[in-house]
C-alpha atoms as one frame of an Amber mdcrd trajectory, in Angstrom:
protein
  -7.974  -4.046   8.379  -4.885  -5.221   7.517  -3.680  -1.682   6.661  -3.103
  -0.284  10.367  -1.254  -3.385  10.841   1.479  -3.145   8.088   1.847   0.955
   9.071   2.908  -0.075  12.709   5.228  -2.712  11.114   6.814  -0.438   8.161
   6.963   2.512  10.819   9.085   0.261  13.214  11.219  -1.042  10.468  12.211
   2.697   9.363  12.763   3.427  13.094   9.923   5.586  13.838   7.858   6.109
  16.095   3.983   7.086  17.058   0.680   5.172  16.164  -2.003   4.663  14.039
  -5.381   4.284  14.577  -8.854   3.473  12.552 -11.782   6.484  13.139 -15.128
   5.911  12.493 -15.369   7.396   9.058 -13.080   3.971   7.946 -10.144   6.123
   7.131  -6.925   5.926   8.924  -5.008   8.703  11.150  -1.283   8.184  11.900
   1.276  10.081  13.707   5.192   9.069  13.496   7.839  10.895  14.663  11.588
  10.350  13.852  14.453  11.798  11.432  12.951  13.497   8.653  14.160  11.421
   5.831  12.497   8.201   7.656   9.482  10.083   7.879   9.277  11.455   4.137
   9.915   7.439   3.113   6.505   6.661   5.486   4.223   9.257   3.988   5.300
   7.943   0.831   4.808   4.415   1.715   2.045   5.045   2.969   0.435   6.933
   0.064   1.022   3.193  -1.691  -0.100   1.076   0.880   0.170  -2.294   1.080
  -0.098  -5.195  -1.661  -3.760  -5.857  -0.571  -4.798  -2.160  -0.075  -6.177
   0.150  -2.321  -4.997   3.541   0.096  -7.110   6.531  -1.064  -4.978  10.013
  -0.522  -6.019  12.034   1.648  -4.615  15.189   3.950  -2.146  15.105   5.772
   0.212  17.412   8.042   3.428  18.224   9.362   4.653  19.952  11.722   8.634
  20.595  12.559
């Protein structure tokens, strides 16, 4: 799926790091680590998704 793909990309292009991976339920898990600000912009990104998703919300953490 094309979504995994453009999270690595957007990740490195806001300097973070971590991966992402597909489970077996078809949902995606991620985990990025960098400044806190970068981070805030990837959940956020992330909650749009790409042009040719349709990203559903769903849980997620932090942790300091």
């Amino acid at each position: 799926m094309f979504y995994r793909d453009w999270t690595v990309e957007t990740a490195a292009a806001l300097g973070l790091a971590g991966w992402v991976r597909n489970l077996p339920d078809g949902t995606i898990e991620a985990h990025v680590e960098g400044p806190q600000a970068a981070v805030d912009r990837m959940i956020a990104a992330m909650h749009d998704g790409p042009a040719r998703a349709a990203p559903e919300p769903r849980a997620e953490s932090a942790s300091a």
